[in-house]
DRENMIDO-35912 format. One record per residue (C-alpha): residue number from 1; x negated, z, y negated. Coordinates in steps of 0.25 Angstrom, whole numbers, always signed. Example, Ala and Ser with C-alpha at 12.3 -4.5 7.8 and 13.67 -1.06 7.14 Angstrom:
+-----+-------+-------+-------+
| pos |     X |     Z |     Y |
+-----+-------+-------+-------+
|   1 |   -49 |   +31 |   +18 |
|   2 |   -55 |   +29 |    +4 |
+-----+-------+-------+-------+
***
This chain:
+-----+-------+-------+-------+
| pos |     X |     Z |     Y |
+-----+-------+-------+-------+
|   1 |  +274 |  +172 |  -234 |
|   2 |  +269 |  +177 |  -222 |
|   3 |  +276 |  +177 |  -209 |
|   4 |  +281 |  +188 |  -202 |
|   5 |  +282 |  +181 |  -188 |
|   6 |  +268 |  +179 |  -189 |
|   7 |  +266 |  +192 |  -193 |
|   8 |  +274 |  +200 |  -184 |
|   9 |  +270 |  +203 |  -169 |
|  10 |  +280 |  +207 |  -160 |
|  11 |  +274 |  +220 |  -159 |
|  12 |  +274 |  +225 |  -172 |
|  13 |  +261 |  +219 |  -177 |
|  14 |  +256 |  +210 |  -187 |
|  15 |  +249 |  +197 |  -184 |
|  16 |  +241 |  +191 |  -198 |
|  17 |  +245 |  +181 |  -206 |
|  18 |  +240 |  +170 |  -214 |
|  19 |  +236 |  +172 |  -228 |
|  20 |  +225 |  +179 |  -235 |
|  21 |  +224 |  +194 |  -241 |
|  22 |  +217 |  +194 |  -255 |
|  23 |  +206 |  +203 |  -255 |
|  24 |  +196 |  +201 |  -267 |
|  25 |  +188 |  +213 |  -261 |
|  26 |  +187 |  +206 |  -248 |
|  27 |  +171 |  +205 |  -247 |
|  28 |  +170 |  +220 |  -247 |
|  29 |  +180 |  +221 |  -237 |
|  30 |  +176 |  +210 |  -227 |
|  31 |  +162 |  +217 |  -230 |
|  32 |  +168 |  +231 |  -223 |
|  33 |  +163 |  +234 |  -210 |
|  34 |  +173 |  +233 |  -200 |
|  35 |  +185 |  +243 |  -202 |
|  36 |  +187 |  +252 |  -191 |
|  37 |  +196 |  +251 |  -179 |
|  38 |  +208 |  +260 |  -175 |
|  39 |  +202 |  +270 |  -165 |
|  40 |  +202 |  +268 |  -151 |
|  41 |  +210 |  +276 |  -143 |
|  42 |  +213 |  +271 |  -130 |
|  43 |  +227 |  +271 |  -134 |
|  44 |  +236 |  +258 |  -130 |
|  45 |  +243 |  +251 |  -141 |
|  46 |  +254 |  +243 |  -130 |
|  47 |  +268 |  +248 |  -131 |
|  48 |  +272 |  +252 |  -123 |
|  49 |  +260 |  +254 |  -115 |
|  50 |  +269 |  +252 |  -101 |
|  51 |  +283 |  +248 |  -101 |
|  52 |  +295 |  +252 |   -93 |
|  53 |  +288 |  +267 |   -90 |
|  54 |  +295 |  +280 |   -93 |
|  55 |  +293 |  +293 |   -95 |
|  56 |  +277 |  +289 |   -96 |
|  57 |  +267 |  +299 |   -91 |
|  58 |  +250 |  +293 |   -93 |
|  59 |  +240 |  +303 |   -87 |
|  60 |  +228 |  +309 |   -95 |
|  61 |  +216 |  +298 |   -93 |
|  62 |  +212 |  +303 |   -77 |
|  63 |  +200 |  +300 |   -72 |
|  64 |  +199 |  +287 |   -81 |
|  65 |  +214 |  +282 |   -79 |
|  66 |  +227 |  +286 |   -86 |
|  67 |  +240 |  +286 |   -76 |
|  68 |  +254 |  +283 |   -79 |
|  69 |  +266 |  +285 |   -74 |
|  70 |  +282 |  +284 |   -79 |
|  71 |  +296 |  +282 |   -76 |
|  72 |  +298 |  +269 |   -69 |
|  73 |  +312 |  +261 |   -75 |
|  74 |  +316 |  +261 |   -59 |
|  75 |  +314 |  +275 |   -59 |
|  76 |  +310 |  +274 |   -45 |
|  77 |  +295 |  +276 |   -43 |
|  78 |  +282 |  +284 |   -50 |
|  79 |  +271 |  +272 |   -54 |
|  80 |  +258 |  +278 |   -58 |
|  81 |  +248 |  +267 |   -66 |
|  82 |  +233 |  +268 |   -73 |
|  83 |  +223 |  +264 |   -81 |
|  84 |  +211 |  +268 |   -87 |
|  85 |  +218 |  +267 |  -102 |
|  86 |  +232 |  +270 |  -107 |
|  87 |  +232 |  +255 |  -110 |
|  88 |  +229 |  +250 |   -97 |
|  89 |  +241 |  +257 |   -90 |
|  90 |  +249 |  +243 |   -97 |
|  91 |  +244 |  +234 |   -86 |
|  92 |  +242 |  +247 |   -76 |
|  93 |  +246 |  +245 |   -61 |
|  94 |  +256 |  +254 |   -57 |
|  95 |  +257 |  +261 |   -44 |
|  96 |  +270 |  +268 |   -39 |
|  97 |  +264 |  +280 |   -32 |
|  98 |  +281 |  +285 |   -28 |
|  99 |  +294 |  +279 |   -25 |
| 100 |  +305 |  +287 |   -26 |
| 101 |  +313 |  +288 |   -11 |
| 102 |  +323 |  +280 |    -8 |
| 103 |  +333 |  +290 |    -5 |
| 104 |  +335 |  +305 |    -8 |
| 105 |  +327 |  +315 |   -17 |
| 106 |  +319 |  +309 |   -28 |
| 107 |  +326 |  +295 |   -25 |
| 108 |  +333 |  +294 |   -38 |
| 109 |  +327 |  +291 |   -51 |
| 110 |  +310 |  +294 |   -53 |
| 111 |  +307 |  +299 |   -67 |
| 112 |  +295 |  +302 |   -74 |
| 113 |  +283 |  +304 |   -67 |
| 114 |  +271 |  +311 |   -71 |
| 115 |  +257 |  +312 |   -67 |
| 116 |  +247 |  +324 |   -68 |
| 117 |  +234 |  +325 |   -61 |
| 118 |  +233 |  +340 |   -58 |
| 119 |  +223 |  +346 |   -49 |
| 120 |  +217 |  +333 |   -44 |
| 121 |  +230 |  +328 |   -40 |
| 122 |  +242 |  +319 |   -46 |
| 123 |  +255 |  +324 |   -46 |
| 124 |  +265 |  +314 |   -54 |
| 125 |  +279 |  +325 |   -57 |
| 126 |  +291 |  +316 |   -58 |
| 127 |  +307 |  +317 |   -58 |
| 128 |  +317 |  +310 |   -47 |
| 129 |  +330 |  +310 |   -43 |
| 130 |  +338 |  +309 |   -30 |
| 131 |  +340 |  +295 |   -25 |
| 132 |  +357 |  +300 |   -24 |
| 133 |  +356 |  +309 |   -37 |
| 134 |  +344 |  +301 |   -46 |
| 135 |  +348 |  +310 |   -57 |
| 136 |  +343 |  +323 |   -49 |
| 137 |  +330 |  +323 |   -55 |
| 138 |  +320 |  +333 |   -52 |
| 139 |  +304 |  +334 |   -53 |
| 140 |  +295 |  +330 |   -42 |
| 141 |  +279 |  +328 |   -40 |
| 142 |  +271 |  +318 |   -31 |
| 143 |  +256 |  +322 |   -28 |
| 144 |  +244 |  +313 |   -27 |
| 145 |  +229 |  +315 |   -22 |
| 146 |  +223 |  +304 |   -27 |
| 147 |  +213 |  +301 |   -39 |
| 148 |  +223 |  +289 |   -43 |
| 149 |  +238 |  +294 |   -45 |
| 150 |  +241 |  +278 |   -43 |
| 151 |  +238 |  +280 |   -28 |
| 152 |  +245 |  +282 |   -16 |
| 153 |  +246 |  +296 |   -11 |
| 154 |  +257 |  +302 |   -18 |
| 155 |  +265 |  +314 |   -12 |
| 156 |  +276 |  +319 |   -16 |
| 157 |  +277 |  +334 |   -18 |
| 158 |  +291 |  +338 |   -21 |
| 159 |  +300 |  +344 |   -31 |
| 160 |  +294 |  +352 |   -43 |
| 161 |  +305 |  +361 |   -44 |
| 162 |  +309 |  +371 |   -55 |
| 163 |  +319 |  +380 |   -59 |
| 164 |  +331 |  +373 |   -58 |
| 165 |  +335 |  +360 |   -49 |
| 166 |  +340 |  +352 |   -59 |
| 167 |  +337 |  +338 |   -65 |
| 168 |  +321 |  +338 |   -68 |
| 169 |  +313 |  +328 |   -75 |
| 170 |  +299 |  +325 |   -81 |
| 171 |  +289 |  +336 |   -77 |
| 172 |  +275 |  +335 |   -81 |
| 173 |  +264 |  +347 |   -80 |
| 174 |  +252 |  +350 |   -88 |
| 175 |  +240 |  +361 |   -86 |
| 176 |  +238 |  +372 |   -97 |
| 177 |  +229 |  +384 |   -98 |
| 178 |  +227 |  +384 |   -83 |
| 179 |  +241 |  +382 |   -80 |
| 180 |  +250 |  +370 |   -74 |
| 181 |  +265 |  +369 |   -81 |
| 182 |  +277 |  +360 |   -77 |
| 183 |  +284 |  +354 |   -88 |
| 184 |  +296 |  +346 |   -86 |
| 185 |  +312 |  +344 |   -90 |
| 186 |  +323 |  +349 |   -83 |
| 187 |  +338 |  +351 |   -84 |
| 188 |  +345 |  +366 |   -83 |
| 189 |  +361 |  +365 |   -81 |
| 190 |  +360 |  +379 |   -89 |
| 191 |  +354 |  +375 |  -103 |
| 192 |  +362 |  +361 |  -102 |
| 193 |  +362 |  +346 |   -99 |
| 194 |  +349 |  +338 |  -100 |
| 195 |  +333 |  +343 |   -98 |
| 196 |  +326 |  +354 |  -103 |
| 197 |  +309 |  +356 |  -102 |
| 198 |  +304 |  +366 |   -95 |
| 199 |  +291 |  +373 |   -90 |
| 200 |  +284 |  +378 |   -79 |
| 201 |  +270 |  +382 |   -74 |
| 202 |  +265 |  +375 |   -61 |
| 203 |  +260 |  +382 |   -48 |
| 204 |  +256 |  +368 |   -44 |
| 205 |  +257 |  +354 |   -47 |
| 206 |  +269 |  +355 |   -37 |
| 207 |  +277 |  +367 |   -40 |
| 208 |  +281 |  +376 |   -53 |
| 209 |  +275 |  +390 |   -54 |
| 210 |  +283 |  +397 |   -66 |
| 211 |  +299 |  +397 |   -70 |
| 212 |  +302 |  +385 |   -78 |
| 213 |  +302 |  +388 |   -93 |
| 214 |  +311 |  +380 |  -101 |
| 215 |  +304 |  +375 |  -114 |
| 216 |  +312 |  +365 |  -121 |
| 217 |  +328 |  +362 |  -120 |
| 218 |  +335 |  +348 |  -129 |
| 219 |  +341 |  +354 |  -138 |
| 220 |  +338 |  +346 |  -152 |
| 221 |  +347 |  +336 |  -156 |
| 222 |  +335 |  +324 |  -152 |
| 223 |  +335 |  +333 |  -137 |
| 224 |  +348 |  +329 |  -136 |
| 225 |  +351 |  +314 |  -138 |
| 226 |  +359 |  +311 |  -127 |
| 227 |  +353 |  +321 |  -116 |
| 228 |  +348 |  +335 |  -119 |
| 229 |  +333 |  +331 |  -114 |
| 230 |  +321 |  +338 |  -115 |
| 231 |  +311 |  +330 |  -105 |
| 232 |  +297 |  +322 |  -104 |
| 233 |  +288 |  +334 |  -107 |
| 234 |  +274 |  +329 |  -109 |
| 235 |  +263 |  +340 |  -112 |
| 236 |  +250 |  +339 |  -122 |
| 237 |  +242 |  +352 |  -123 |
| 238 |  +234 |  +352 |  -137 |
| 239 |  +229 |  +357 |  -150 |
| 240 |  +235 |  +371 |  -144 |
| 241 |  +248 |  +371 |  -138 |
| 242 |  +255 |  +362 |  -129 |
| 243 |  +265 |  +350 |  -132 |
| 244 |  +277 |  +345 |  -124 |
| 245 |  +283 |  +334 |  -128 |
| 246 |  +298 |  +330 |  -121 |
| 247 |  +308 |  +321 |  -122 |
| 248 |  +322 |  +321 |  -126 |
| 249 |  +334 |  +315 |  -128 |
| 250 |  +340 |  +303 |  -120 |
| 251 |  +331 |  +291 |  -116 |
| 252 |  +335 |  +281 |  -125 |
| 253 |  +330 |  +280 |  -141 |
| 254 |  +335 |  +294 |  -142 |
| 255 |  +321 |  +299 |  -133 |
| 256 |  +312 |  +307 |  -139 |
| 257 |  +299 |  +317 |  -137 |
| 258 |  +300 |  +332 |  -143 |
| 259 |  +289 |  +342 |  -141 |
| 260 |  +286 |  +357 |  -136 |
| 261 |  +275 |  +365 |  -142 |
| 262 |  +269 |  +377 |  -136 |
| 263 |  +256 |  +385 |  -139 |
| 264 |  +244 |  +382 |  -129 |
| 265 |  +244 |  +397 |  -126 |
| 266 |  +258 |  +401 |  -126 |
| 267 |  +266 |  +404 |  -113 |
| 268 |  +270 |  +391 |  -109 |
| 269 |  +281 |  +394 |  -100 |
| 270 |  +286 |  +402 |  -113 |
| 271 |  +299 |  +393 |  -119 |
| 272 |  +296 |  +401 |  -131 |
| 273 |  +280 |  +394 |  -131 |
| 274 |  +287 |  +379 |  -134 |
| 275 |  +292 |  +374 |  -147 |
| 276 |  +300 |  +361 |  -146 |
| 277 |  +299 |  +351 |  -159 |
| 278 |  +309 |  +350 |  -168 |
| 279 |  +309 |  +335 |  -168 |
| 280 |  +306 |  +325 |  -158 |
| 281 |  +293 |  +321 |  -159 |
| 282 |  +292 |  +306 |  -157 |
| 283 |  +304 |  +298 |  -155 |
| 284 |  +311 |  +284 |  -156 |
| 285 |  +305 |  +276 |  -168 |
| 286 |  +313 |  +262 |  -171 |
| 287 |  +304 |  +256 |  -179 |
| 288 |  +293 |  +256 |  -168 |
| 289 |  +305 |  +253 |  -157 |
| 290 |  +301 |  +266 |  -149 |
| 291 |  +312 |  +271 |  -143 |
| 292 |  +315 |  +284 |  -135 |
| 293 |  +300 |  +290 |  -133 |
| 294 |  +297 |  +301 |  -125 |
| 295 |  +293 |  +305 |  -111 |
| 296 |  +280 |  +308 |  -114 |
| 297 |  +268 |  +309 |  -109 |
| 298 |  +254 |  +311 |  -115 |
| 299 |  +238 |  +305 |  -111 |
| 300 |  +226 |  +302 |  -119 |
| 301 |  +218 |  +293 |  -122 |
| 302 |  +202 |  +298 |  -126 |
| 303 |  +205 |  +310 |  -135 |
| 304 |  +218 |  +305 |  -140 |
| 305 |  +233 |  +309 |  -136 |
| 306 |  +242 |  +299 |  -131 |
| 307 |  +256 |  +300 |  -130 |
| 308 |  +263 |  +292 |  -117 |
| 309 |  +278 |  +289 |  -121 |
| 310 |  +291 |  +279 |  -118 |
| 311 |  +299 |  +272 |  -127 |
| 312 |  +307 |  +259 |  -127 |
| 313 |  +307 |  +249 |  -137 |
| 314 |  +322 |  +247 |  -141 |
| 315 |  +334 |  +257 |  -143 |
| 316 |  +345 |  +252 |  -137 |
| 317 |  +346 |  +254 |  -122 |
| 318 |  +356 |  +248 |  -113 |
| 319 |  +362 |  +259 |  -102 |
| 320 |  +356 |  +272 |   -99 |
| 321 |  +342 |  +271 |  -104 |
| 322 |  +336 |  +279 |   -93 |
| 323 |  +338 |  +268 |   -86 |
| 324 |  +332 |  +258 |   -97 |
| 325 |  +316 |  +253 |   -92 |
| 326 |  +310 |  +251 |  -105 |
| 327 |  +304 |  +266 |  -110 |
| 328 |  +290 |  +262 |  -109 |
| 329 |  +279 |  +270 |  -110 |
| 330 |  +271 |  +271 |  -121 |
| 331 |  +258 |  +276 |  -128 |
| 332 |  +253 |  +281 |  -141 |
| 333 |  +243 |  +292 |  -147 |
| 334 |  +248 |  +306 |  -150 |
| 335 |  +243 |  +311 |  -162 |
| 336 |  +240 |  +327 |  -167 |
| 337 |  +245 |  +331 |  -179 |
| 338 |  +238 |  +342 |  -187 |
| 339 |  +244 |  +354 |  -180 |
| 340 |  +240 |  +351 |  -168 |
| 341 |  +255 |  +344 |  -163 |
| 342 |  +256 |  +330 |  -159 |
| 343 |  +261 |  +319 |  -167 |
| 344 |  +268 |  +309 |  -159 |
| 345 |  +272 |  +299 |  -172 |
| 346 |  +282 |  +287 |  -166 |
| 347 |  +282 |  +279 |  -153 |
| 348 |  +272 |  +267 |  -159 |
| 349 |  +279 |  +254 |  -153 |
| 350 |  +270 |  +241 |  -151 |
| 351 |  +257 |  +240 |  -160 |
| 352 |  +243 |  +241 |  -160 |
| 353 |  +235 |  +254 |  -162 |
| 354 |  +239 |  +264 |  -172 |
| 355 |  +230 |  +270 |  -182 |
| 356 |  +231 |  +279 |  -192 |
| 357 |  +224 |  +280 |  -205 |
| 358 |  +217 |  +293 |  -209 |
| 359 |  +209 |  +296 |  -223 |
| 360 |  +194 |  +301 |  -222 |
| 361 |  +201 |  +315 |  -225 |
| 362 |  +211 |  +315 |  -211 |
| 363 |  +223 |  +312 |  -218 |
| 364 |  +233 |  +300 |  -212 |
| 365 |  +237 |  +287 |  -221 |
| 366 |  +253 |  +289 |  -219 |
| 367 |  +265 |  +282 |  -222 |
| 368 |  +275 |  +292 |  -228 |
| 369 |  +290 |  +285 |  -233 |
| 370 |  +282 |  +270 |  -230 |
| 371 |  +269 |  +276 |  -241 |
| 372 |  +256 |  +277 |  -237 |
| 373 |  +250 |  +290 |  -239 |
| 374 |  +239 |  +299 |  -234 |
| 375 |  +242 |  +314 |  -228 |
| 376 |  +236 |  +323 |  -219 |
| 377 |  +244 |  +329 |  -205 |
| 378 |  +254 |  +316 |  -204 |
| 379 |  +263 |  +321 |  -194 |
| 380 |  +271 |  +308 |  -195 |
| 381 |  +261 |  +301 |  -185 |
| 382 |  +267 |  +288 |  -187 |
| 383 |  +266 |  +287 |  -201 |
| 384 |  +252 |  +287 |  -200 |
| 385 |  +250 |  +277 |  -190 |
| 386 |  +248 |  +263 |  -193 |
| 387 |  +245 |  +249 |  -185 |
| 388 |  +234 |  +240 |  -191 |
| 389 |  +241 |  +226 |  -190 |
| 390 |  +234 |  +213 |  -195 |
| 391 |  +236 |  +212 |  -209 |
| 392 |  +248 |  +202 |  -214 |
| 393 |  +239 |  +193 |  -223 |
| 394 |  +223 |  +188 |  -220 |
| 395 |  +215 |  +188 |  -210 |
| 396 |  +208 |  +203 |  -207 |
| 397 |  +219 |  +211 |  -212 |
| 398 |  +227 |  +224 |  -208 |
| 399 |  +240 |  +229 |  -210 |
| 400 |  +245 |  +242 |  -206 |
| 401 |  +259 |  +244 |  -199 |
| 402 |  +264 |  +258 |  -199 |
| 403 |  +266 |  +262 |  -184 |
| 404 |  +280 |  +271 |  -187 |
| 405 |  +287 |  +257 |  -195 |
| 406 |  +278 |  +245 |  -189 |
| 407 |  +287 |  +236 |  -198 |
| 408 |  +278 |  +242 |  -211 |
| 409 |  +265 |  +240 |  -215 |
| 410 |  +256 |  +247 |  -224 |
| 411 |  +257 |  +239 |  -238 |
| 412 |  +252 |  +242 |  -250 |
| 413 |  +261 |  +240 |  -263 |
| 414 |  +255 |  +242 |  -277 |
| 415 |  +250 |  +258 |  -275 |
| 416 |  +259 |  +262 |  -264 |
| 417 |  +254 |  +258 |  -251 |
| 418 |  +266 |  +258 |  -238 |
| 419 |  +271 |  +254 |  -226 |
| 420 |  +283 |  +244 |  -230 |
| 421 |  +291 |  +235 |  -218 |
| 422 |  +284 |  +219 |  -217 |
| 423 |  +289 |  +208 |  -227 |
| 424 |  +285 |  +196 |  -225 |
| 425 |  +277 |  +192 |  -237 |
| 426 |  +265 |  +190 |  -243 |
| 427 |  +265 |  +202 |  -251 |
| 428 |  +268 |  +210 |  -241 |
| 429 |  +256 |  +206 |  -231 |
| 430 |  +245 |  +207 |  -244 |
| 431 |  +250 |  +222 |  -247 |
| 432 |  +251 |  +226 |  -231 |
| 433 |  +236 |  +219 |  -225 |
| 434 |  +223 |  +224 |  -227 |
| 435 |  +211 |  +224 |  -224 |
| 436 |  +205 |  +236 |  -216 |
| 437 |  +190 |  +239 |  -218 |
| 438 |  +178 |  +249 |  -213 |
| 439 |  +182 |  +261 |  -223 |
| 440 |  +175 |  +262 |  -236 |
| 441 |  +173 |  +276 |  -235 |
| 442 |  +170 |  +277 |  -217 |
| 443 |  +165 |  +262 |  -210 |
| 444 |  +173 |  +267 |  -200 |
| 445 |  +187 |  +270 |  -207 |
| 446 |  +193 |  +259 |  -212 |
| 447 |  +198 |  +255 |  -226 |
| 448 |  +212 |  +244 |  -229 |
| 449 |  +207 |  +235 |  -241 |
| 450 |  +220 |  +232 |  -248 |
| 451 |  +214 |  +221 |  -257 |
| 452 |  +203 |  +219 |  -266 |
| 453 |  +196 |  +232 |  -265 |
| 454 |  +208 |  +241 |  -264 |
| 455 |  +211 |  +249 |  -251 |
| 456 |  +220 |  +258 |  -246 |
| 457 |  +217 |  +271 |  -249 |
| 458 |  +222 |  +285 |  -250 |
| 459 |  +226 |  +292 |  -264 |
| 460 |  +231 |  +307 |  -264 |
| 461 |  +240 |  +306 |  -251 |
| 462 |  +243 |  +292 |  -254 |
| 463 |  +236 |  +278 |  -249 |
| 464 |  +236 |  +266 |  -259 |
| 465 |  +229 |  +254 |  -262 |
| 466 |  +216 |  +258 |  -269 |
| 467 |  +202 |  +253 |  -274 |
| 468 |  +192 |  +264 |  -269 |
| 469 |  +180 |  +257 |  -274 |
| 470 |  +166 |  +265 |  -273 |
| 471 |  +175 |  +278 |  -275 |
| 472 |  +172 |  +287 |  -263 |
| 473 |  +184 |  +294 |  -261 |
| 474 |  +191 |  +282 |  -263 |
| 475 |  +186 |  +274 |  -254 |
| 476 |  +187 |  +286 |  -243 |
| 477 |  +200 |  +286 |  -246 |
| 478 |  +203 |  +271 |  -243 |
| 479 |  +196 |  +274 |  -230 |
| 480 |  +205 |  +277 |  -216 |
| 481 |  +199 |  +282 |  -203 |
| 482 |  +208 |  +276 |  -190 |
| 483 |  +213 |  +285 |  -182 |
+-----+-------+-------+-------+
***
């Protein structure tokens, strides 16, 4: 039997165990050049990637360094660290560049910092309250000079103020088609309690130019889970039109990110120019113990999207879960569906890189009700996401654990190829290791050797273990490119 503690890592990944996986073809395959590796992109597989920091905001790489910046638990101060790679923020130094006054306006509760270089200046957009009234938020902006925004130097620069002076939160800004908008959350006393998003073009980086327009208001039922909230705009221009994600709901489990959608060249400050999803669009998932994501932000890292987010890892909080230190931020790739719209998939939890498996024709291997399969324009990312793990039984072996239920590996059972939840038994790690090999149809693809000469390979939309041989279109078919 094997056994499971030795098997199971803390995390979520497996550790070999003794034993040996029969292979009668395993001359030929030891005689493979070496299988290919997940691609490399920069992206950090820690999670979380910093702890205790909410409300995340990680610069565009800047002159060679990504900054960060977040909600302190003390909610007292704006912190600013760097590092040349989004992994190297982890063990960062981190400066605090403001304090909040010990007395009067903006002495109260600090909130959500952002940081934008605009114009060969930084400016970080933040919320505060009074010292008397900590709950009399409103939007304010510190200026700096210098190259690094880590520096002394700071200055602050006043209110941004808007339409209405009433409780204001979680500004940023972005530039489009020559022009400089606002975008932040606010509340109106006239369309109801909670935050509404609104709208704005800037005359500076200091002051608004144009009326507020009001673009999104809570009013689905997962807007309204505990407060009416509609806040956290982040902003990704691409593939045509312009995204917004937000946040919604209460802190706690219930958190979650919707999305806005407008036309690159539509009238921005036109309501009418937005569509809100239907649905959130990435959202608690217990069974990789992500809870409450959202207050986004977005980075990259080489020619890949990365979205910046905090979660917690357990449900259940005690008291008011504002006042709870553990949303940390996080890190994972945003992927593109066919469309043109982002796919956000589920917060990822703790494991090593993700890969996903594509056919020499561009389709994705995919686990639809716990089968393998192979389609084309999955827009259930985290289907098609998978961990390459050592493999249960032998030396040099793979398994791979599904990313969305890290408690299931891929196995193979007679013709039908799944994901099914660990048992710990022999049988179990002979159907669920491999061994991964240079591709049979592309060195540097990769092909999973079942046993023998059979491999996993894809058969009319579905994947199953097969003996390709010499046949061509067999063995492309038992051969996946990494992405």
């Amino acid at each position: 039997m094997i056994d499971r503690r030795s098997l199971l890592l803390g995390t979520g990944g497996v550790l070999a165990a003794t034993g040996t996986l029969s292979l009668a073809g395993s001359a030929a395959v030891s005689a493979a050049a070496a299988p290919a590796a997940e691609p490399d992109t920069g992206l950090p597989t820690r999670s979380p990637l910093v702890e205790q920091r909410a409300d995340p905001f990680i610069t565009p790489p800047t002159d060679g360094m990504y900054y960060l910046t977040g909600s302190v638990p003390e909610y007292d101060r704006i912190v600013v660290r760097g590092a040349s790679t989004l992994d190297g923020q982890a063990a960062a130094r981190e400066r605090t560049i403001w304090r909040r006054p010990a007395a009067g306006k903006m002495g109260g509760y600090i909130w959500a910092p952002e940081l934008h270089r605009i114009d060969g200046k930084w400016y970080v957009y933040f919320a505060a309250g009074d010292k008397d009234e900590p709950f009399r938020i409103r939007t304010y902006v510190l200026e700096s000079p210098n190259a690094d925004p880590r520096e002394g130097g700071w200055v602050l620069r006043g209110q941004i103020v808007t339409h209405l002076d009433t409780f204001t939160l979680d500004a940023t800004t972005f530039a489009h088609r020559g022009k400089r908008y606002f975008v932040w959350a606010q509340n109106d006393p006239a369309v109801g309690s909670g935050t509404n998003l609104y709208i704005a073009e800037m005359a500076s980086p200091l002051a608004l130019k144009t009326t507020p327009v009001r673009i999104a208001t809570p009013t689905a039922s997962w807007e309204v889970q505990g407060f009416r909230v509609n806040e956290g705009p982040a902003v990704l221009v691409r593939n045509g039109r312009v995204f917004v994600t937000f946040s919604a709901s209460a802190t706690d489990a219930r958190y979650c990110m919707g999305l806005l959608t407008a036309d690159e060249n539509a009238n921005l400050l036109d309501a009418r120019s937005w569509t809100k999803s239907a649905q959130p669009v990435f959202s608690t998932h217990a069974p990789t113990s992500q809870y409450g994501p959202g207050h986004n932000s977005f980075t990259t890292a080489g020619d890949v999207d990365v979205l910046v987010y905090h979660a917690r890892d357990y449900r259940d909080i005690t008291g008011d879960p504002l006042f709870d230190p553990n949303r940390h931020t996080r890190v994972q790739r945003l992927h593109w569906n066919d469309d043109g719209t982002p796919s956000f998939g589920v917060p990822v939890g703790k494991g090593g890189p993700i890969s996903r498996l594509a056919t020499l024709d561009g389709l994705f291997v995919r686990h639809y009700e716990y089968r393998l399969r192979v389609d084309g324009n999955v827009r259930e990312l985290a289907d098609s996401q998978f961990r390459f793990v050592p493999g249960f039984l032998g030396s040099g072996t793979v398994a791979l654990q599904s990313v969305n239920f890290p408690d299931r590996y891929v196995r193979v059972d007679g013709d039908v190829v799944r994901i099914d939840p660990f048992e710990d038994t022999d049988a179990y790690g002979r159907a669920a290791s491999f061994r991964r090999v240079s591709g049979l149809a592309d060195s540097k693809a990769i092909s999973l050797n079942v046993g023998a000469d059979s491999y996993l390979i894809h058969d009319r939309g579905r994947l199953v273990a097969g003996r390709p041989g010499n046949d061509r279109d067999a063995r492309r078919r038992a051969t996946f490119r990494l992405e």
